[in-house]
N, C-alpha and C positions, 0 to 999 in steps of 0.2 A: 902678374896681376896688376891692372891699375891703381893708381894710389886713389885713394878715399878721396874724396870731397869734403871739404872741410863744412859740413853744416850744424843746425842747432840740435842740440843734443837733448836728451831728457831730464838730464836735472836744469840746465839753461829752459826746457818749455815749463819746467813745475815752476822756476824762480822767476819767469814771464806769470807765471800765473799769479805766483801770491804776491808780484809788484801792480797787480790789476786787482787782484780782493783790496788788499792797502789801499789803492784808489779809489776802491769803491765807497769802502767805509770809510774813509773821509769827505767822501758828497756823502753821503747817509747822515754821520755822525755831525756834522760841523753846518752851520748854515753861511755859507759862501756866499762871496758877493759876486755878484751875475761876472764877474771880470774874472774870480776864483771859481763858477761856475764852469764857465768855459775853456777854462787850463785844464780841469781835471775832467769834464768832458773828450778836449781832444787828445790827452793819454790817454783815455778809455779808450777812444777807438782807435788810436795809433797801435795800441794794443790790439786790440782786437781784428786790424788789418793785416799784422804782420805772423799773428798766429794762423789766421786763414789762409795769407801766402803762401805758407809754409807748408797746409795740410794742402794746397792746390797744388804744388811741385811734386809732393810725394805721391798723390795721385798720379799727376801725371807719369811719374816716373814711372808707375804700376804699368799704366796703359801700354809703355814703351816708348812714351812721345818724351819732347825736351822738357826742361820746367819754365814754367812761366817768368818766374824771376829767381836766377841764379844766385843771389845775396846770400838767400837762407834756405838750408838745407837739411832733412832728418837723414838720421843715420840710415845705410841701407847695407843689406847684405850681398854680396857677387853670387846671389843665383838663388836666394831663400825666398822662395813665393810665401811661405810660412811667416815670414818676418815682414814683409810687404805689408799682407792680410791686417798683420797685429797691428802695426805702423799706424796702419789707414784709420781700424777702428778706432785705438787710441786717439788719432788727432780728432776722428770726428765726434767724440764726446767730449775732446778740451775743447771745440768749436762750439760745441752743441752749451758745454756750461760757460763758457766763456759768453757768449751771447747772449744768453739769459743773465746771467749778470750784468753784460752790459745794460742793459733794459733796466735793469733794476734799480741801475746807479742812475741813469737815465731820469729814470720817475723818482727816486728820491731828488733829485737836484731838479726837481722842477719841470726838466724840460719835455715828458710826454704825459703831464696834467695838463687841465686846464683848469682853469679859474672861475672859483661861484660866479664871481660878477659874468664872467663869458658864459659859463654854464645857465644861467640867467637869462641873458641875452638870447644865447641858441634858445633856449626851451621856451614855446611859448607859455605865456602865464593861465593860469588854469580860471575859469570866472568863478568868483565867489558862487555863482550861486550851482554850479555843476561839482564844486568841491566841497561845499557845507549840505547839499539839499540832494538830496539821492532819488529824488521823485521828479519828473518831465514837469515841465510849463504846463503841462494843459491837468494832469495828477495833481498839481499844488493848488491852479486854479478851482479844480470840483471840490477840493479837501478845503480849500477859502470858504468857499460857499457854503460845503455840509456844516461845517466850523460855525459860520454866522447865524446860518438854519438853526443850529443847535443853541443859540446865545438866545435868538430868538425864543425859541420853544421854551428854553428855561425859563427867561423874564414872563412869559404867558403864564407856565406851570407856578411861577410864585404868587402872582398876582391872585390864578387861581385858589391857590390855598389859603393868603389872604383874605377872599371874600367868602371862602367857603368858613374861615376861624370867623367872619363875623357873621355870619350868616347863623351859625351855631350858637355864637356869642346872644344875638335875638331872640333864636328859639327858645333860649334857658331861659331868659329877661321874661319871653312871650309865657313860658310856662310858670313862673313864678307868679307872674301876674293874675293869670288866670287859677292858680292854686288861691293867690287871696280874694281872688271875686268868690270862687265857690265856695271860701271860706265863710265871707260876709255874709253869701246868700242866706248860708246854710244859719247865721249867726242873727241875719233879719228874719229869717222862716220861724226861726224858732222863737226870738221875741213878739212876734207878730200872733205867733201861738198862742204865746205867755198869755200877750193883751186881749184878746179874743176871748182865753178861758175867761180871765179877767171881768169883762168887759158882758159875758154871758153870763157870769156868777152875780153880776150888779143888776142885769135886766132884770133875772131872776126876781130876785129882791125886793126890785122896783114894781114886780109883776105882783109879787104878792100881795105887796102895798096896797097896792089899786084893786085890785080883785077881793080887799077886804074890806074897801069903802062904800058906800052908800053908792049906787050905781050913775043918780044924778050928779055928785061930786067927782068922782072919778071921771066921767064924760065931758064937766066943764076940764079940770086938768088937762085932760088927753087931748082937747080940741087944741090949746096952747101950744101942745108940742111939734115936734117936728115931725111928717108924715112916715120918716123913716123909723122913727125912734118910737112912735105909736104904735106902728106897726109890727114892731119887735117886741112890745108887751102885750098889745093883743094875740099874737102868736102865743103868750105863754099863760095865756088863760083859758078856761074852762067853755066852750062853744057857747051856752046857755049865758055865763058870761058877760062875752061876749055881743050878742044879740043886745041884752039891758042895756050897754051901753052905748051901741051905736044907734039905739033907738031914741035918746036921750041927747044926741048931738045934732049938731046942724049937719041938713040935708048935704051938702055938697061933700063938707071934710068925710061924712059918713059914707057918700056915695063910692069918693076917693080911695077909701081905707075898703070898702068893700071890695073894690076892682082888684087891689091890690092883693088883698087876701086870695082873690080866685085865683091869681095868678095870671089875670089879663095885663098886668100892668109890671 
């Protein structure tokens, strides 16, 4: 039987492994200067090249072919296709986590972010007014307008009510007013009443007077007076009266006071 190949063995790929975890977490853990950056960068993928050389030999070797680089080698069996299989799998999920961690250490140390200020840059800036106002230019412009329509119609609607509080304001003034004219009316109707009974109580009187005197006397008086006030006493004498005295006065006043009694005058 050939001798073995002297290659990397399994606990050598686990103690590759957790010399690349240790890597990682110190770009994770530690904030490295871009010169510390890149030391533990390129152990990461010095790692991680020489773990994929490795699974690309044992590959190969499955196939039947040579290996690509002889340096490093997995174990292999003289005829186990069983051992092959497992060989394969196993490397390609140390491949598979090995490189997701690398990525990882990757982006913690910087180097596959990018930076606000570039993220900034790349992205164009959004316009105030499509980022604060959710409504189109020509939506903002009708809602401007309905908006001042409505400023409008309110300043109308107050002014309106305004003139309607004085307009009401008026009315009550108007009514009040008019309550103390038909007060007065009613306050002159009734002294005007008063004076009239009055005033008809004295003709009265004055009537009797005359209508008890000598009919020649009476006649001289009455002619003196006034045609209205004559008239109001002869009214309140006796027809017969009457006659005697107007027979007794001068033609004209008499004629006068006659008309006036028919009611020609």
């Amino acid at each position: 039987m050939a001798a073995k190949k002297k290659g990397l063995s399994r606990e050598q790929a686990a103690e590759l492994y957790k010399d690349l975890q240790r890597a990682m977490s110190t770009v994770r853990n530690k904030k490295l200067t871009p010169a510390g950056q890149s030391a533990a960068s390129s152990n990461v993928k010095e790692s991680a090249r020489l773990i994929a050389k490795e699974i690309s030999s044992a590959m190969s070797r499955d196939r039947g072919g040579a290996p690509a680089e002889p340096a490093l080698e997995l174990p292999r069996s003289s005829g186990s296709v069983v051992d092959r299989g497992k060989t394969l799998a196993i490397s390609l999920i140390v491949l598979f986590a090995l490189t997701k961690v690398a990525f990882s250490a990757l982006e913690a140390g910087g180097f596959a972010s990018v930076s606000p200020a570039q993220a900034a840059i790349a992205s164009p800036a959004a316009s105030p007014f499509e980022s604060k106002n959710p409504y189109s230019r020509e939506e903002f412009a009708i809602l401007t307008s309905l908006d001042a329509r409505r400023v409008e119609l309110e300043e109308r609607r107050e002014k309106l009510d305004s003139r309607e509080k004085d307009l009401e304001l008026r009315d009550r003034e108007f009514a009040a007013k008019l309550t103390q004219l038909r007060e007065l009316t009613e306050t002159l109707k009734s002294e005007r009443g008063k004076n009239e009974k009055k005033r008809d109580g004295q003709l009265d009187q004055l009537a009797n007077v005359y209508g008890s005197m000598n009919p020649q006397e009476a006649a001289a008086l009455i002619e003196q007076l006034d045609v209205t006030i004559a008239l109001s006493l002869l009214e309140r004498m006796p027809e017969k009266r009457i006659g005697q005295i107007l027979a007794l006065m001068k033609p004209e006043k008499a004629l006068t006071l006659t008309k006036m009694l028919s009611g020609k005058i």
